[in-house]
MILUMRO-335763 format. One line per field, with one value per residue: residue number from 1; residue in one letter; x, y, z of N, C-alpha, C, O in turn. Coordinates in Angstrom, 2 decimals. Atoms other than C-alpha are relative to their C-alpha. Layout:
<rs>
pos	NUM,...
code	A,...
n.xx	X,...
n.yy	Y,...
n.zz	Z,...
ca.xx	X,...
ca.yy	Y,...
ca.zz	Z,...
c.xx	X,...
c.yy	Y,...
c.zz	Z,...
o.xx	X,...
o.yy	Y,...
o.zz	Z,...
</rs>
This chain:
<rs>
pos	1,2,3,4,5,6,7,8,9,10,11,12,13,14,15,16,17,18,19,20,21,22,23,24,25,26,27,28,29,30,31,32,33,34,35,36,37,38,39,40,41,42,43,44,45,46,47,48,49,50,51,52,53,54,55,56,57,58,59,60,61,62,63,64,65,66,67,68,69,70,71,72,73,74,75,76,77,78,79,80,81,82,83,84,85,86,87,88,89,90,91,92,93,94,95,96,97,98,99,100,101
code	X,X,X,X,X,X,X,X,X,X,X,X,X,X,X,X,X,X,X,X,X,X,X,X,X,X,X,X,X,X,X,X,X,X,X,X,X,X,X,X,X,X,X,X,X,X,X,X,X,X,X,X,X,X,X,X,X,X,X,X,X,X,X,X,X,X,X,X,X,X,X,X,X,X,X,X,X,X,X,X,X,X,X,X,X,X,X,X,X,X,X,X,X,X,X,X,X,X,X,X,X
n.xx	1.17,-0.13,1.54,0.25,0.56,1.48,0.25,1.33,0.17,0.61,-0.42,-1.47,-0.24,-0.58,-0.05,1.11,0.96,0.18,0.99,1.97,0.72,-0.39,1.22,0.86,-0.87,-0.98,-1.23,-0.44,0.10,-1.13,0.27,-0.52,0.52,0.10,1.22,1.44,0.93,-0.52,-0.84,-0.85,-1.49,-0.04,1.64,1.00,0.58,-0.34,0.59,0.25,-1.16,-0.25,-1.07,0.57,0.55,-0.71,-0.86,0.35,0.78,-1.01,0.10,1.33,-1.01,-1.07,0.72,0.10,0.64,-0.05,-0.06,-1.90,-0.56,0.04,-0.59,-1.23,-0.23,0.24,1.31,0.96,0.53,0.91,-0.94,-0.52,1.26,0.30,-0.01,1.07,1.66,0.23,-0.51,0.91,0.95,-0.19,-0.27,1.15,0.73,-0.14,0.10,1.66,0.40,-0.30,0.59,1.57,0.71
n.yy	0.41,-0.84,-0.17,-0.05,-1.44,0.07,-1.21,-0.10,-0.24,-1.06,-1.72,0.24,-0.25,1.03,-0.03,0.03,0.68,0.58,1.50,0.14,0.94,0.77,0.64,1.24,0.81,0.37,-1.05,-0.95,-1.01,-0.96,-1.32,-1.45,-0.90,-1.04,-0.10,0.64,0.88,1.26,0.85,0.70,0.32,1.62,0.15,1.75,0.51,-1.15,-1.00,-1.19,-0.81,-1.22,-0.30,1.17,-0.71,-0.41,1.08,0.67,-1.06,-0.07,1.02,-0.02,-1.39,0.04,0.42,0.86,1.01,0.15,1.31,0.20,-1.25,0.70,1.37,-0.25,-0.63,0.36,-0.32,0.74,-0.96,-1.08,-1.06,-0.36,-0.97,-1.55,-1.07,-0.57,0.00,-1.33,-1.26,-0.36,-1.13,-1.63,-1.00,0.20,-0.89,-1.51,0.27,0.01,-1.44,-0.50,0.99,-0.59,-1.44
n.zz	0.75,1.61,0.50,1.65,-0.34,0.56,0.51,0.54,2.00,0.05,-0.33,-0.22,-1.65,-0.28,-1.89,0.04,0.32,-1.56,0.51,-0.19,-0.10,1.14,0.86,-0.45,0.14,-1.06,0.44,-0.74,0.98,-0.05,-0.08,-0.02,-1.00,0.60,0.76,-0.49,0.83,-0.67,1.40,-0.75,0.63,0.75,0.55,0.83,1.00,1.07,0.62,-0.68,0.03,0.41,1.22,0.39,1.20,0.89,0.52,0.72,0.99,0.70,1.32,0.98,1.00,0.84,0.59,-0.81,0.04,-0.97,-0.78,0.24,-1.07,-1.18,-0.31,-0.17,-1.17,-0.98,-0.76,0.72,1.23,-0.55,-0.24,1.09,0.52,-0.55,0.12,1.50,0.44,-0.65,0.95,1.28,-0.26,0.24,1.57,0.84,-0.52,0.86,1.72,0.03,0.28,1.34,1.43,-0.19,0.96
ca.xx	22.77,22.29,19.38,17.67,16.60,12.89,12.17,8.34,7.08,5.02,6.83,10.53,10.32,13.09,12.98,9.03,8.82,7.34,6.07,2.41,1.53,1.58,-0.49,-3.13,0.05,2.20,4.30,5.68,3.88,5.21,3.63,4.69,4.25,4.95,2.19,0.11,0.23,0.96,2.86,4.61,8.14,7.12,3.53,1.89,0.50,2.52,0.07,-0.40,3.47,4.15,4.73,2.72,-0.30,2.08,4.03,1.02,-0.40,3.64,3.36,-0.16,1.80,4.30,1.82,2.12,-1.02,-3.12,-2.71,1.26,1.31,-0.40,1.50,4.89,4.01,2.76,-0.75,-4.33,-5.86,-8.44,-5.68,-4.32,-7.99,-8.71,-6.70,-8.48,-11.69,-11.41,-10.05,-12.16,-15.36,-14.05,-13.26,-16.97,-18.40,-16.43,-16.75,-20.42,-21.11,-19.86,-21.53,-25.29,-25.17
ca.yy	-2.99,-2.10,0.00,1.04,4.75,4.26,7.32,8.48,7.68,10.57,13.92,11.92,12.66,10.50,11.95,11.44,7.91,5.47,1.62,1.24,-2.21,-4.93,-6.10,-9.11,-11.01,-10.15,-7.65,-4.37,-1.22,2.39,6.07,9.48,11.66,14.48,13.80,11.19,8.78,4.81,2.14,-0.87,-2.27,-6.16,-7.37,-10.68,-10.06,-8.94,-6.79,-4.61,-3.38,0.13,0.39,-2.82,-0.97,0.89,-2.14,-3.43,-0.49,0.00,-4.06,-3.37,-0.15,-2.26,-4.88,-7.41,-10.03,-9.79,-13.36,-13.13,-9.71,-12.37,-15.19,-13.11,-10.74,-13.42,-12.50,-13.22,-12.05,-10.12,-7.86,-7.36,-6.06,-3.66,-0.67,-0.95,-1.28,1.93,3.68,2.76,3.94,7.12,7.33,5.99,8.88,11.42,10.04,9.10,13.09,12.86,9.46,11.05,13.95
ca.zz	23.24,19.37,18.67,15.34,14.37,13.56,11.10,10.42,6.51,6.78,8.31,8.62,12.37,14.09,18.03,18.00,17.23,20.25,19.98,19.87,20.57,18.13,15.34,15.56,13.74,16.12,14.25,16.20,14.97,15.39,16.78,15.54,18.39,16.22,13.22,15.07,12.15,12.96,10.55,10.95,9.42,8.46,6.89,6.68,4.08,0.39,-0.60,2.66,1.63,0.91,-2.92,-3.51,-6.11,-7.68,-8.62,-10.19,-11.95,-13.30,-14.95,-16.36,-18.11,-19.40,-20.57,-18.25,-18.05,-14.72,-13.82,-14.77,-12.39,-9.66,-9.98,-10.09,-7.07,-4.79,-4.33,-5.39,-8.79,-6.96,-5.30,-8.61,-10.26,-7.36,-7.72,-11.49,-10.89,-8.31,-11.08,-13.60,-11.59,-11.06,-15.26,-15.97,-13.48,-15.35,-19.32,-18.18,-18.60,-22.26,-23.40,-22.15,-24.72
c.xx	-0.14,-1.48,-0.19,-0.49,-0.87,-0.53,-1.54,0.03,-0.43,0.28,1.70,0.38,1.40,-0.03,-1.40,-0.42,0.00,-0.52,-1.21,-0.15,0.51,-1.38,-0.76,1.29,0.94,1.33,-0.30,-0.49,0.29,-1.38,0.53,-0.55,0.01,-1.77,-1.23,-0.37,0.86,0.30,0.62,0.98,-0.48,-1.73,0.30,-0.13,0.49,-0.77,-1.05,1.27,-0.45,0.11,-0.77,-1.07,0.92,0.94,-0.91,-0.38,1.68,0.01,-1.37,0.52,0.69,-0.41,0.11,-1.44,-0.46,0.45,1.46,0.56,-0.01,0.92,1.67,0.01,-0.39,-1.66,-0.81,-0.44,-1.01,0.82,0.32,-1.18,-0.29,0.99,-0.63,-1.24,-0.44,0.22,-0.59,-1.45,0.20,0.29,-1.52,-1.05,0.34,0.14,-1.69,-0.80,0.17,-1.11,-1.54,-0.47,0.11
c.yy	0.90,0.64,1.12,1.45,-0.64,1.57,0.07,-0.05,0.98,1.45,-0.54,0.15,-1.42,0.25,-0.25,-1.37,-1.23,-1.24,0.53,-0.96,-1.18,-0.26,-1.28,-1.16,0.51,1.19,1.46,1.37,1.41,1.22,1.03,0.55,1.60,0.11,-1.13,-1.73,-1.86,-1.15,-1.39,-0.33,-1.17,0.12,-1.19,-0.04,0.74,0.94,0.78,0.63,1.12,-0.15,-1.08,0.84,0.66,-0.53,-0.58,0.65,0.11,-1.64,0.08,0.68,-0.80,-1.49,-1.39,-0.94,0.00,-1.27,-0.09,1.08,-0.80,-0.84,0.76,0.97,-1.18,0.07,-0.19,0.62,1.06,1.57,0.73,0.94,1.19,1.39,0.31,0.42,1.00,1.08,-0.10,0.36,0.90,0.07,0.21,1.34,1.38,0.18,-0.22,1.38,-0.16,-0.73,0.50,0.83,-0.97
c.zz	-1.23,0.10,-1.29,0.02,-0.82,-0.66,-0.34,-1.42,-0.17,0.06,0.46,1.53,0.43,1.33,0.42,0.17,1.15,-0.64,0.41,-0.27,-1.02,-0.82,0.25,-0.64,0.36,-0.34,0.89,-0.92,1.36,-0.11,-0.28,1.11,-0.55,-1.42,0.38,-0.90,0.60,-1.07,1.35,-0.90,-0.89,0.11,0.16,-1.05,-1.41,-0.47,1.20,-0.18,-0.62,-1.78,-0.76,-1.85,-0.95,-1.25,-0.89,-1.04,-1.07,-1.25,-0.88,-1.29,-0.75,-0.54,0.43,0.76,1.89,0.68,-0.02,1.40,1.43,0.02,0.08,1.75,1.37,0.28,-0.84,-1.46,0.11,0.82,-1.23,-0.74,0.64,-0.25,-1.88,-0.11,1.43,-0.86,-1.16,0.54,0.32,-1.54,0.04,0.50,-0.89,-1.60,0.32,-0.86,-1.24,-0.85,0.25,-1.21,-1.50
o.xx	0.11,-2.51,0.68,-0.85,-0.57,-0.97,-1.94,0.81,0.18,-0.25,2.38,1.50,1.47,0.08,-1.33,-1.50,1.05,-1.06,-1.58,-0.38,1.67,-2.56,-0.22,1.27,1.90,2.31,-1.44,0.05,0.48,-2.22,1.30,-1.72,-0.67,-2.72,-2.37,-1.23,1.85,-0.46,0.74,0.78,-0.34,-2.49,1.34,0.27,0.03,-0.13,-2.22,1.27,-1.44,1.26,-0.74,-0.57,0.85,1.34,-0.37,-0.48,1.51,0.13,-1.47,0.52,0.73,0.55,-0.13,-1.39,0.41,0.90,1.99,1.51,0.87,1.44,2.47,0.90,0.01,-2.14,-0.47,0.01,-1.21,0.39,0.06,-0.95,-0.43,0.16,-0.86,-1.85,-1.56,-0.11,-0.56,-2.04,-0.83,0.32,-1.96,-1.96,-0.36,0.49,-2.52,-1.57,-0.76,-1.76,-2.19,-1.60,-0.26
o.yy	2.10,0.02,1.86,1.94,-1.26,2.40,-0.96,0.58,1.50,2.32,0.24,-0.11,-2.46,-0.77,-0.28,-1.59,-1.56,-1.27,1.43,-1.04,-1.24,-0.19,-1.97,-2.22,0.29,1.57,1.77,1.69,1.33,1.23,1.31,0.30,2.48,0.89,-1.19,-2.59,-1.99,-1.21,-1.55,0.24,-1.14,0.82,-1.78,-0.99,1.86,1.76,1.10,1.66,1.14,-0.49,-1.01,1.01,0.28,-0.05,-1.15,0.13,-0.13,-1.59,-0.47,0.27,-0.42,-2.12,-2.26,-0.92,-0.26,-1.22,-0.80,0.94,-0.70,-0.90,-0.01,0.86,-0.82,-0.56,-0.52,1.75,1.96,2.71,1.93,2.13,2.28,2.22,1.37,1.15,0.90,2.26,0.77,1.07,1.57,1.26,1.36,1.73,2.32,1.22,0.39,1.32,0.48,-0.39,0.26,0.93,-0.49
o.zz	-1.29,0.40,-1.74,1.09,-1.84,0.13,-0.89,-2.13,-1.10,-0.63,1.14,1.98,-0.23,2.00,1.65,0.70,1.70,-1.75,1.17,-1.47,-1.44,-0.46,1.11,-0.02,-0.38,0.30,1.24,-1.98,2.57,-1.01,0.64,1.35,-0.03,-1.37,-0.10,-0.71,1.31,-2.04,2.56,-1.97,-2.11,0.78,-0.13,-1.72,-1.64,-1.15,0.99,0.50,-1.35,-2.07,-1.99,-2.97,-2.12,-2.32,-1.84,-2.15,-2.27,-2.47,-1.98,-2.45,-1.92,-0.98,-0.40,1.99,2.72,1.82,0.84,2.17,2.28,1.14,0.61,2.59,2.48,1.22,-1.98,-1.69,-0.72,0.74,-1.27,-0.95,0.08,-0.64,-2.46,-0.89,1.93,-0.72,-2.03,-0.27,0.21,-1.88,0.00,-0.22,-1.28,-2.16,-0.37,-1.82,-1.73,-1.84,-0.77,-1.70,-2.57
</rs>
C-alpha cells in the first residue's frame, strides 16, 4: 500500500502529523501533534486556498480590474474587495490622525 508524507504548513513537522476528521464537505483535514495547528489538502471553495489573497492583492499591483481579477480567479467580486477594504480601514485609522490637524 502507497502512502503519502503529510508535512505541517506551519513548523514542517512530518512524524507529528495525524487525521482529524473531515470537513462538513467531506474533505480529509490534518493535526500537528507537534504545533497543534489543523489544515486540510483540497477546498471547496477557490478562495479558502492558501495563496488565494495574495494572488489578488499581486493583480490589483499589476493593474488588473476587480471584476477581471473575479472572473479570471473563479470567485465572487465580493471576495475580491475584502482583503481591500480590511486594509483600507486600517490606512483610514492611521491617516485619520493626520487629516484632523
Amino acid at each position: 500500500m502507497a502512502s503519502v508524507s503529510i508535512s505541517c504548513p506551519s513548523c514542517s513537522a512530518t512524524d507529528g502529523v495525524v487525521r482529524n476528521g473531515k470537513s462538513t464537505a467531506g474533505h480529509q483535514r490534518y493535526l500537528c501533534s507537534h504545533c497543534r495547528k489543523t489544515w486540510q489538502l483540497q477546498f471547496t471553495y477557490t478562495a479558502s486556498q492558501p495563496g488565494t489573497h495574495q494572488k489578488i492583492i499581486d493583480m490589483a499591483m499589476n493593474g488588473v480590474g476587480c471584476r477581471a481579477t473575479a472572473r479570471i480567479m473563479g470567485v465572487s467580486l465580493n471576495t475580491i474587495l475584502r482583503p481591500f477594504s480590511n486594509r483600507w480601514s486600517c490606512m483610514t485609522k492611521s491617516v485619520g490622525h493626520y487629516l484632523e490637524q
